[in-house]
Each structure stands twice: as structure tokens, then as C-alpha cells.
C-alpha positions as CSV (number, residue, x, y, z in Angstrom):
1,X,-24.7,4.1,2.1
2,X,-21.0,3.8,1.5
3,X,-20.2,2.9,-2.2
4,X,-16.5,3.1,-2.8
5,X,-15.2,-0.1,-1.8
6,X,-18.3,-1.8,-2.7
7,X,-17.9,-4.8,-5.5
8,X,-19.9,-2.6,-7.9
9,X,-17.4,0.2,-7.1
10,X,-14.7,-2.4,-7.6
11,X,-16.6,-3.5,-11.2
12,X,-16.6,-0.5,-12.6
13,X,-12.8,0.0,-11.9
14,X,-12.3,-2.5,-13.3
15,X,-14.0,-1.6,-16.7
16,X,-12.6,1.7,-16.8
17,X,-9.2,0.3,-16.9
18,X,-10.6,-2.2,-19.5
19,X,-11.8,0.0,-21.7
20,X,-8.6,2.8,-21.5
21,X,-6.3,0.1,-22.2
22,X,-8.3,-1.3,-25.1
23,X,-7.6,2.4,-26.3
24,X,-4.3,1.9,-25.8
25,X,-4.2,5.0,-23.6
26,X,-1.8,5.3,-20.7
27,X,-3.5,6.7,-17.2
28,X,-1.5,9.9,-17.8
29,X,-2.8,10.5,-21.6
30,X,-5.8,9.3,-20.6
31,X,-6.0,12.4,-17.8
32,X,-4.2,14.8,-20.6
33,X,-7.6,14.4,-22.8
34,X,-10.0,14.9,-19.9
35,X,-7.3,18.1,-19.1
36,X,-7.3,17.0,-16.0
37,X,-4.0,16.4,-13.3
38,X,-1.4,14.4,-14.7
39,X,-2.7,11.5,-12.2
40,X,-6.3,11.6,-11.9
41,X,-7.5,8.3,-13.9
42,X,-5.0,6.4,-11.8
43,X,-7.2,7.7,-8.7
44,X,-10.2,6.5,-10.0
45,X,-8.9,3.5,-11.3
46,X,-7.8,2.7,-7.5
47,X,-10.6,3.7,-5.9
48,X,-9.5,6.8,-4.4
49,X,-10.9,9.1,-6.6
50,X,-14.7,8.8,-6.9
51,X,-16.3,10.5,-10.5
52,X,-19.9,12.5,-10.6
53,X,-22.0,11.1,-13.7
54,X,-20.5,13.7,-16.2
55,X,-17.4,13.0,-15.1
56,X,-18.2,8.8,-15.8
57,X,-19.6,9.7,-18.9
58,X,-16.5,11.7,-20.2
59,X,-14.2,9.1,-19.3
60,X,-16.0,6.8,-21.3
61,X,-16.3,8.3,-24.4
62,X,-12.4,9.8,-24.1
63,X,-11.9,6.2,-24.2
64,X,-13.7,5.8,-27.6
65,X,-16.5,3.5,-25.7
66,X,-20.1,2.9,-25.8
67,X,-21.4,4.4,-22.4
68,X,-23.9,1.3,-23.2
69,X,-21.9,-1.3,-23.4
70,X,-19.8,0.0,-20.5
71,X,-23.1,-0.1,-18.1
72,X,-23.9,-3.2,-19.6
73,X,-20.6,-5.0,-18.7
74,X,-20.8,-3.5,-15.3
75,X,-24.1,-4.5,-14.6
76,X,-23.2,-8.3,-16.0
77,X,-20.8,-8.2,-13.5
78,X,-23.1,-7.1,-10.8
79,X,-25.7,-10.2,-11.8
80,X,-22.7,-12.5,-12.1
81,X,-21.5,-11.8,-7.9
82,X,-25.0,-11.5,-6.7
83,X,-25.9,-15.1,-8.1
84,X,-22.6,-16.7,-6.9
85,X,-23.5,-14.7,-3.6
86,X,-27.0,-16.4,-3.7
87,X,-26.1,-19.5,-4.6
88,X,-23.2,-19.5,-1.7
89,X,-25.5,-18.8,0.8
């Protein structure tokens, strides 16, 4: 199953750039604290970077997060399009 340009793919871009610029990181300080390239959160953030768990987890908490919460919002919006999807059908 192909997952990157799924809507929950899409949600949890979406909440990774929340959450950085709640920080009030930039993409490229962001990537400076993981010590990774200069450009690497603005690939995930656009989808054309996918991240491994560890990798998920570490940009969370670089972000001064609650892994939690972050799953929590991302699931919400999961709920939220599957019962609009439902309810279209």
C-alpha cells in the first residue's frame, strides 16, 4: 500500500509544520537540531521525504511537542475526513 500521498500522509504534514512553527523554528533550524541537511524538514514537510518512526518521533520532540498530542491531532483529523467521506457517500 502506497502511503505518501494519502490524506493521512497529507495530515501529518500538516501537523509537523504546525507544531515547528508553534516553535518558532524555521525548516532550516529545525534540520540544524536534528543535524541533519540544511533542507531535510522542508522534504518531509512536502511529502517528498518520507520519516521511519525514530525519525517521526525526533522531530517531534525537537519541536518541544507531545508525541501524544501530535498522534492525537493526526488521528482527529483522520476521524474528521473519514466521517465527511461517509457521510458524502
Amino acid at each position: 500500500m502506497r502511503y505518501r500521498n494519502s490524506v493521512c500522509h497529507q495530515h501529518i504534514m500538516s501537523v509537523l509544520r504546525e507544531i515547528r512553527e508553534a516553535a518558532d523554528l524555521s525548516a532550516r533550524a529545525l534540520s540544524e537540531k536534528l543535524g541533519r541537511p540544511h533542507n531535510y524538514v522542508t522534504l518531509v514537510e512536502t511529502g517528498q521525504r518520507l520519516q521511519n518512526t525514530c525519525e517521526f518521533f525526533a522531530h517531534i520532540e525537537a519541536c518541544g511537542a507531545d508525541p501524544v498530542e501530535v498522534v492525537r491531532r493526526v488521528t482527529t483529523l483522520n476521524k474528521l475526513r473519514r466521517g465527511r467521506t461517509q457521510r458524502g457517500s
